[in-house]
N, C-alpha and C positions, 0 to 999 in steps of 0.2 A: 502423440499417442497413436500407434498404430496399429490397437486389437479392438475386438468388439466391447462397446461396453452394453449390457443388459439391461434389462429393465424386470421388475418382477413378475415372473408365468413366462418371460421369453426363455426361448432353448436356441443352442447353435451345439452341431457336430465339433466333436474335437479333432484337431488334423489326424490323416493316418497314420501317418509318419510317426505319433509320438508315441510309447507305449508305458510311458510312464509321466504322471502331474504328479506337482505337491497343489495342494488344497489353501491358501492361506489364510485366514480369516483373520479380520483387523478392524480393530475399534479406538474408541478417540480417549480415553481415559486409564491413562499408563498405570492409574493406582490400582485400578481394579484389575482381578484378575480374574477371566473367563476361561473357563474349563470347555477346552474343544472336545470334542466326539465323534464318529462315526459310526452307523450303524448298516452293516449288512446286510439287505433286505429283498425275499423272494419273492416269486411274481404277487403274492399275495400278500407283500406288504408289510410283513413280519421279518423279523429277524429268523434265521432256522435255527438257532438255540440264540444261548449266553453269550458260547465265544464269538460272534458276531455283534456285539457290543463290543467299540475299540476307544478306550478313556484313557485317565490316566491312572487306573487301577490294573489297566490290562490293556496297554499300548501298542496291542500288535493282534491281529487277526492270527486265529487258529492255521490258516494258509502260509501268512506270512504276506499276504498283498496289501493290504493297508496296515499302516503303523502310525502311532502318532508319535511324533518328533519332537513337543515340547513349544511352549512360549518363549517370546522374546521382547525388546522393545523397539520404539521406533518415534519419529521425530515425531510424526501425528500419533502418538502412544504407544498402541501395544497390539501383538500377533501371536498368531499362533499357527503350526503348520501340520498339515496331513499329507503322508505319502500315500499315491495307489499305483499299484504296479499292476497297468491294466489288463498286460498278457497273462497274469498268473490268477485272474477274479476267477472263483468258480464258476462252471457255466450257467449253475442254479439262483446264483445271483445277479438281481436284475439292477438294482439300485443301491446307493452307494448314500446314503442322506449325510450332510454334514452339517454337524448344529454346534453350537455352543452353550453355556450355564452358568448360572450364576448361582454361587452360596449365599449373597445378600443381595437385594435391590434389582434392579430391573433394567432392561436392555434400554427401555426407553430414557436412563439416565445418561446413556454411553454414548448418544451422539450419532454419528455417523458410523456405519457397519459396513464393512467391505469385505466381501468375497473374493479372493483372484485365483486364477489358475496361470500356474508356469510348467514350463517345459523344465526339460532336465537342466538345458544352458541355462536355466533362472530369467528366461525369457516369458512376457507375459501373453496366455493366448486369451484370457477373455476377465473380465471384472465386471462385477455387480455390488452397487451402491446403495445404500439405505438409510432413512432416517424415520420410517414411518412407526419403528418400535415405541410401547406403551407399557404395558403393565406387565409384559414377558418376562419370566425369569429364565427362561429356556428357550432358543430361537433356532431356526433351520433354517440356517443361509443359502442352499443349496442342496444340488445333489447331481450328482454323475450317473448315468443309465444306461442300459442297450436299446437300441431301438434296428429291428433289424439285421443284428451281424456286427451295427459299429457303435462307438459311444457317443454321448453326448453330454453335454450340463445344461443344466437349466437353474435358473435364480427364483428360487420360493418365496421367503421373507414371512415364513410364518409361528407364531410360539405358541408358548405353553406356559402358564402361568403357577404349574405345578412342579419346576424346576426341574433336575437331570435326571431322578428318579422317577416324575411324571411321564417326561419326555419318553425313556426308557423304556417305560412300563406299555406306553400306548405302541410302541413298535414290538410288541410282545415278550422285552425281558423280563423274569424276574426281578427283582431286589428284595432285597433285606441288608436293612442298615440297624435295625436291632440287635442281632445275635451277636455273638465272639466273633473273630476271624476264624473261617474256616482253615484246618489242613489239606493241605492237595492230597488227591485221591497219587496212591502210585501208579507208575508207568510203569510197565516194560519194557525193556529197553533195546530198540532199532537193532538191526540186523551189524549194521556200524559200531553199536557198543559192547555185543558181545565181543564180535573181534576186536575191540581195543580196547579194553576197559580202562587207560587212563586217557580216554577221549574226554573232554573239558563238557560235563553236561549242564546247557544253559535252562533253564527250566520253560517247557514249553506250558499252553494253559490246557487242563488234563478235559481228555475225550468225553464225547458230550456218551450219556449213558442211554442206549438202544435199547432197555426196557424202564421200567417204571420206577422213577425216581423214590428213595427213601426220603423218610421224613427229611434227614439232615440234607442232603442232597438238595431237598426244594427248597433249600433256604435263600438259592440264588446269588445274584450276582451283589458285592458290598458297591457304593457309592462314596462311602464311609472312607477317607485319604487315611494307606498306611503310612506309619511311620517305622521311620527306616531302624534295624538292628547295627548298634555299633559295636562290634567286635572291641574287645581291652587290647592296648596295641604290648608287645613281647617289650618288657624293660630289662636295663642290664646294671646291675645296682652293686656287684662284686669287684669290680674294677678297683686297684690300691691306688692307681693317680689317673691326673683325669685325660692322662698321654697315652692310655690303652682304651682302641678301638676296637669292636665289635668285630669279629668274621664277616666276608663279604659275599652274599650270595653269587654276585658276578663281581666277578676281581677285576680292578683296575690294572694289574700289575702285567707290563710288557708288552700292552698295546700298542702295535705301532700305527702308523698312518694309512688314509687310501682303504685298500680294500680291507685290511685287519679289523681296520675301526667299524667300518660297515659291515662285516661278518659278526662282530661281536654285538653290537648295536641292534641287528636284526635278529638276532638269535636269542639275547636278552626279551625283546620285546615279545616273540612267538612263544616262550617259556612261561613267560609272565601269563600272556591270554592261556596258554593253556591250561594255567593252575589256579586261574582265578578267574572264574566262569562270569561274573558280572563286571568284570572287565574287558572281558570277552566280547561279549553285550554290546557294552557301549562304542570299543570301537568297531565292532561292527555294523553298529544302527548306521553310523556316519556312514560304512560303506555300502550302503543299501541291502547288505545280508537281513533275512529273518530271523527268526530266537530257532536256533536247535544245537545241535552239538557240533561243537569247534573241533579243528585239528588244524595243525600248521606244522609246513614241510621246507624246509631249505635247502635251497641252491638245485632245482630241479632242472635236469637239460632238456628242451624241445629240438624237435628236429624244423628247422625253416628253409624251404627248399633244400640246398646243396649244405646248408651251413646249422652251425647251433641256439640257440638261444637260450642264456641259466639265468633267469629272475632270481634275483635273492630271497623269494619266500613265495608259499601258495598256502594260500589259505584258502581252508574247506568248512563250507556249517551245512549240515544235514538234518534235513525235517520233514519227517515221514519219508514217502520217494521222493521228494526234490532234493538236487544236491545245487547249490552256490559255490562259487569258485573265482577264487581272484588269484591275478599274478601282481606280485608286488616288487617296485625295484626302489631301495633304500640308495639313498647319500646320505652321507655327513659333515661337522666339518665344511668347508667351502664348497665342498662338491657340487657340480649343477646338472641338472636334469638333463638328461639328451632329446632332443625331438626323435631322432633314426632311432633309439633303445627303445622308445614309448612305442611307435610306430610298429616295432617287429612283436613287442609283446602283443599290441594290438591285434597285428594278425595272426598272431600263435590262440590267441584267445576266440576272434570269431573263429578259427576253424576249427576249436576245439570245442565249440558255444559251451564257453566260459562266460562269465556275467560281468566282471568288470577288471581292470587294470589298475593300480592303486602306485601312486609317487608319491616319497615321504623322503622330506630333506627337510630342515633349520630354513627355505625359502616361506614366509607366512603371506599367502597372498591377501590383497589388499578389502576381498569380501568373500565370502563362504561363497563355495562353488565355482567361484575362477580360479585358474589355472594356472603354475608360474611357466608352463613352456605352450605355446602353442602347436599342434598339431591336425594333419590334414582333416577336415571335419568328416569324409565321406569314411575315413575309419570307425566312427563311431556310431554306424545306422544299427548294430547289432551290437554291440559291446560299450559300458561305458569307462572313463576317462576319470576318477576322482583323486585327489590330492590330498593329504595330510601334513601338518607341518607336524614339527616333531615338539614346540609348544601345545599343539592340539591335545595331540600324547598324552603328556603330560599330565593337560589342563582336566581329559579324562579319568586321569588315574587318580588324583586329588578327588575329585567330585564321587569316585567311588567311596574312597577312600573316607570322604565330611559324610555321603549321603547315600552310597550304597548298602546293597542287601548282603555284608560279606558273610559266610558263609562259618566262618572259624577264626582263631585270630593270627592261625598261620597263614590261611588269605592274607588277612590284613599284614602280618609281617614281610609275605614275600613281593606283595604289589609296594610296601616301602624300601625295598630295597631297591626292587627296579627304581624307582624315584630317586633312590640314593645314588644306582650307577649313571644313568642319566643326566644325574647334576654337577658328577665328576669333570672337568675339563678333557682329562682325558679319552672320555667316550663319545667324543667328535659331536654329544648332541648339544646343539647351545638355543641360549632364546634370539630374537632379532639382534643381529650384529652388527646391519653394513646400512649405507646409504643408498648403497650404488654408485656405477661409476660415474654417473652425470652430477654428483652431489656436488662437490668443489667445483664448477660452471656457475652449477645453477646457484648458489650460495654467493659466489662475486659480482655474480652476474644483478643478484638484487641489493648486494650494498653497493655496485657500481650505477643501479638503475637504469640497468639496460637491459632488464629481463621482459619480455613480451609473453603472453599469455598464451600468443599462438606458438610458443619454440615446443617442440617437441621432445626436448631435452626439463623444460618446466612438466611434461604432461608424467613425462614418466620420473622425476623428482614427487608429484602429487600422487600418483599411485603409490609410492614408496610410504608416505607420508598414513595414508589409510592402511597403507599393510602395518604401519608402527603402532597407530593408534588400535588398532585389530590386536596387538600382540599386548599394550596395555588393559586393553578390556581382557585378555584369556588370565594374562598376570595377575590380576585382581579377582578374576573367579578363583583360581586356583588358591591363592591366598584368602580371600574369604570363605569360599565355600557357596557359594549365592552368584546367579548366571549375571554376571556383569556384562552390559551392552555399550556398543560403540553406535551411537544414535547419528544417523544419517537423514536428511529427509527422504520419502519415498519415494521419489520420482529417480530421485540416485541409487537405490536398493537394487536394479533392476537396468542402470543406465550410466555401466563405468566408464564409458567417452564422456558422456553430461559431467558426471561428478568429479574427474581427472581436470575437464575444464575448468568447472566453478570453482577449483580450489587452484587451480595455475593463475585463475585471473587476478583472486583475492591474494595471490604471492606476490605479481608482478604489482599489484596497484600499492599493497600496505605491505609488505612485506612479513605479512606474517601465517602460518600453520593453524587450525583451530579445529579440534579434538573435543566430543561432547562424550562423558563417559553418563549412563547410566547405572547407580547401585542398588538395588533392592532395600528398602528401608532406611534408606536416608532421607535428608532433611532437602536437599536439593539436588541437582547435579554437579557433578565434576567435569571442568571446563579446563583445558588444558591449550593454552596459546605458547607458540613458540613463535616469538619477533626476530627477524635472523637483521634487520637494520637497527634493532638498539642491542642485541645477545643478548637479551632475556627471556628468559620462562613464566607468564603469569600464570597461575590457577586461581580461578576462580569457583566461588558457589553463589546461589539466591536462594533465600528460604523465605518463607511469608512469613508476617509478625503477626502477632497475637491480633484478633479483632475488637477485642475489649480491653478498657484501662488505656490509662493516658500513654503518649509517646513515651516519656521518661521509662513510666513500668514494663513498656515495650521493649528500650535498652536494655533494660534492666533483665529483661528476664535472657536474651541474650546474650548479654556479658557474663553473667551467672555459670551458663553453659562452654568458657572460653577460658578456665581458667588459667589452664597450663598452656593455651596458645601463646604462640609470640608475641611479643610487644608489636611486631614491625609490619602484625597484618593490617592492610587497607579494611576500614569497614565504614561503608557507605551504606547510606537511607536514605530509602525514594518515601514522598508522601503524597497523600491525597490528595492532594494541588502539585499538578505538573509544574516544573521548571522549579521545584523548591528541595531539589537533593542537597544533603549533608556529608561529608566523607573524612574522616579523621583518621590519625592511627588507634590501634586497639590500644596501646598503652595512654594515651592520651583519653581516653571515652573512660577508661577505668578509673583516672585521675579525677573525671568530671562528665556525669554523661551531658551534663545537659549546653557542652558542643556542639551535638547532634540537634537539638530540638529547640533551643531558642532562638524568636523571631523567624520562627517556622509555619507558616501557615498550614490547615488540616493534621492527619494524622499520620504516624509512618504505618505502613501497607507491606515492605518488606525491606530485608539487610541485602548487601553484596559483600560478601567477602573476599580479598582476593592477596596475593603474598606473592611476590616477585623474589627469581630466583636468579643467578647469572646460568648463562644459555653458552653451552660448548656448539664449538664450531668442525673437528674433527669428525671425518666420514664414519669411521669404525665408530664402535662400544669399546672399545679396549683401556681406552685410558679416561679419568676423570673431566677430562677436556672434551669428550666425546659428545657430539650431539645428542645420542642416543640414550647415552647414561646419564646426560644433564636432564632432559622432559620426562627419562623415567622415574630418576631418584627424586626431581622434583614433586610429579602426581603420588610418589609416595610417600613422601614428608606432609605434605598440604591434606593429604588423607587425613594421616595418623593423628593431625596434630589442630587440625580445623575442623572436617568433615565430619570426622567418628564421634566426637562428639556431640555433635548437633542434632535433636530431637525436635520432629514436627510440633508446635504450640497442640494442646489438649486444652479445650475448656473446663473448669470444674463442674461438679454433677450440680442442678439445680436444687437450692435449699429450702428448706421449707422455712417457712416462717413462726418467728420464736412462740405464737400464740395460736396457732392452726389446731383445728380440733383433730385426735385422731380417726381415721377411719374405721365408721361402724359397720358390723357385720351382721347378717343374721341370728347368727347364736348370740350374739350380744343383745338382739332385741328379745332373745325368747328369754 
């Protein structure tokens, strides 16, 4: 560990060099979910309106400098992150507070509380740790400041036991969680939208009012979690057989390879954001744009010294006078990123001070925020460097699609077509395909057992490995609809030499891959091992068992829930006395639970579930034999068909007793 860690009331300056953190805050209890916040605060300690409240009602500062970015999970639970983009904080603002909330129960149930701040590379410059939370339903991990001309953080650790509305209220928001939802006051519209009026407008949050608020006006800011509008999607019900397909918004027909597919591919995509504003949004949250109004322009030429440079797309989002601006260079298809292309946008961008440079190809790097090509660092002190895969894409447009605000349901039909051309073969976009080319080495190399954990041909086989596993968790959000994580410990989050290691070593020694997916609402985890010395795929789950009623009823209420599983799943029970596990097959525990539980000592405490698949050995996805299609279609069988159905145990509600007198009341004495 090589950054400060805090203590509570210490401060430390943040480097100069950096001019933008994310905020992370992190607690030990992956089930609960903590509503992070930030609040924009002038020298006097208030908020200078509403939009200076940034939740998850209103994710983004009036500025566009602070945004919140969303929860996640993690091995010691669960996170949540805040951007600030420290060269864009108004002047007027001095402090930057960042807390978190709770809907039920108290910080003091949550364990350990952590603080951290990272650089743009997801590099850590400072943490602060906590266990001293009580009876807080609202807490204030921190807070970022000026002192002087430069900024700095400091670790607070202090709550409020009046939750997020409390919190709110004492940094001088409004709220009101009583009324209706308010309708946004109208805008006028930027100097930008007269001249273009089909400029994509994202809705920004409406100007604080310079005189004296109306009754409805003071109704303030809601607390109150919207739910999302779903658009009816466009059905096609007149078709005489079922060999007539629907008109294609973007036609597959006569694509050819190389640059055609990447013309079409990119221009498809710029189309799409333009017509559908909250998809807009989203990819641009990922590229550090603000909320205002999009435009996107392809195949623009710059001048670079003596010579040209055409990025395949610029995108623009304008909010108030700021304007945002990225150069974007698309592959598809095999295609690989160039270091010299990244490089020369790079310099076309600072000397245009443009904001950032954006590479999107089918390459899924191995954790958000790395990179698939490396490039000289001293390019990036003014301009940043982010990457997209084109699963990301995707994984965006779905999630608008289950959970966005769309807007009409021709929104919603023309973001499913993009979805539609995209998932063509012939539009070069695909999901992870390859192993790489060290993959048949390193695969012989560990049924030969001669693989070493120092080869560097193993380090970048294990990055590969975390990029696959990264593309099952996007595959599974997009398919459910609910942010599925790829659970790493935290010391790897932040440390992709450490985590390249630990997973080369655990190849070379057992020869096997091991992939934790987290699902929102299920009953356990989804564990995904690939054994490349026996070619098998195990998944696995554990869910607790009931705490009350015998073992048997335990089974039982288990098996219950397993109807249509397979015969052929492994299902083992650990119990309250170590060294006394049981593990049969599911068709046998049906025949007879009590397999499981006789001459058992204590009680069972939880199941494993687990269902072994055969494991392909081909580098590609292309055929059935493929590695990549054998650990995918396996996590997706073992879902559908073990996991989905499994519900956490629920006690029944306490009963009264058959002879209890009922409760007297007042008017019953008068």
């Amino acid at each position: 560990m090589d950054f400060p860690v805090l203590v509570k009331g210490q401060n430390m300056p943040l480097p100069t060099d950096v001019s933008q953190v994310d905020i992370v805050l992190g607690w030990t209890e992956a089930d609960t979910e903590v509503d992070a916040s930030a609040l924009l605060l002038a020298d006097s300690g208030k908020v200078r309106s509403d939009a200076d409240f940034v939740f998850y009602n209103q994710p983004e500062s009036a500025d566009g400098s602070v945004r919140f970015l969303g929860n996640g999970a993690t091995e010691e639970g669960a996170q949540a992150r805040i951007s600030i983009d420290l060269a864009t904080v108004p002047d007027d603002v001095h402090t930057i507070a960042l807390a978190g909330s709770l809907y039920d129960g108290t910080f003091g149930d949550l364990g350990k509380l952590t603080l951290r701040v990272v650089d743009p590379t997801g590099r850590p410059v400072a943490e602060y740790v906590t266990a001293d939370a009580d009876t807080e339903s609202a807490f204030v991990f921190g807070e970022v400041y000026r002192r002087d001309g430069a900024w700095k953080v400091r670790a607070v650790g202090q709550g409020w036991a009046s939750g997020l509305a409390g919190l709110a209220q004492d940094y001088g928001v409004e709220v009101d969680d009583g009324g209706e939802v308010q309708e946004p006051s109208p805008v006028d519209p930027s100097p930008t939208d007269a001249e273009n009026p089909v400029s994509a407008q994202i809705p920004e949050p409406a100007p604080v009012a310079t005189t004296a608020p109306t009754a409805r006006q003071k109704s303030g800011v809601r607390t109150t979690k919207r739910v999302a509008r779903k658009p009816k999607p466009i059905t096609f019900s007149q078709a005489e057989q079922e060999s007539w397909q629907p008109a294609r918004l973007f036609s597959v027909a006569g694509i050819g390879a190389g640059d055609e597919q990447e013309r079409r591919a990119t221009s498809a995509l710029v189309a799409t954001m333009q017509a559908v504003p909250p998809f807009a949004r989203a990819v641009c949250l990922r590229l550090g744009a603000p909320a205002g109004a999009f435009e996107g322009y392809l195949e623009v030429p710059y001048e670079r010294g003596e010579s040209r440079v055409v990025p395949d797309a610029v995108l623009k989002v304008a909010r108030g006078s700021r304007r945002w601006t990225g150069l974007v260079e698309v592959k598809t298809g095999n295609g690989k990123l160039k270091r010299e292309q990244l490089e020369n946008y790079l310099d076309v961008a600072r000397r245009k001070k443009y904001d950032v440079v954006v590479s999107i190809s089918n390459d899924i790097p191995a954790a958000a925020g790395e990179l698939p090509v490396a490039v000289d660092r001293r390019k990036l002190t003014k301009v940043t460097l982010r990457h997209l895969a084109w699963a990301e894409i995707a994984h965006e447009a779905r999630m608008v699609l289950s959970h966005g605000e769309l807007e009409s349901d021709l929104q919603d039909w023309i973001l499913r077509e993009f979805l539609r051309y995209i998932d063509h073969p012939r539009s070069g976009v695909s999901e992870f395909v390859d192993m790489g080319r060290h993959w048949v080495a390193v695969r012989d190399a560990v049924t030969a057992g001669t693989l070493r954990a120092s080869d560097s041909k193993a380090l970048t086989v294990a990055s590969t490995w975390v990029a696959l596993a990264r593309h099952l968790a996007l595959r599974f959000t997009a398919e459910l609809g609910v942010p599925v994580t790829h659970v790493l410990p935290r010391r790897f989050t932040t440390d992709p030499d450490a985590r390249n290691a630990s997973i080369a070593d655990r190849l070379a020694t057992d020869g096997v891959f091991e992939a934790v997916l987290r699902i929102p609402d299920t009953a356990g985890d989804l564990v995904v091992s690939a054994d490349l010395r026996t070619n098998k795929v195990r998944c696995r789950t554990t869910v607790d068992a009931p705490d009350e009623g015998t073992s048997r009823k335990r089974v039982s209420w288990l098996v219950k829930q397993l109807k249509t599983a397979p015969g052929n799943v492994q299902l083992e029970a650990a119990f309250s006395v170590r060294g006394n596990e049981a593990c049969e097959h599911l068709d046998t525990v049906r025949a007879d639970p009590r397999v499981l539980t006789e001459g058992r000592a204590g009680d069972i405490v939880s199941f494993t579930l687990e269902q072994t698949f055969p494991l392909g050995s081909r580098r590609s996805s292309g055929t059935a034999t493929g590695f990549i299609t054998s650990v995918t279609a396996s996590a997706d069988v073992f879902y559908g068909e073990v996991v989905q159905p499994l519900r956490v145990w629920v006690p029944a509600a306490p009963q009264q007793t058959e002879h209890s007198a009922p409760l007297r009341t007042e008017s019953d004495e008068d």
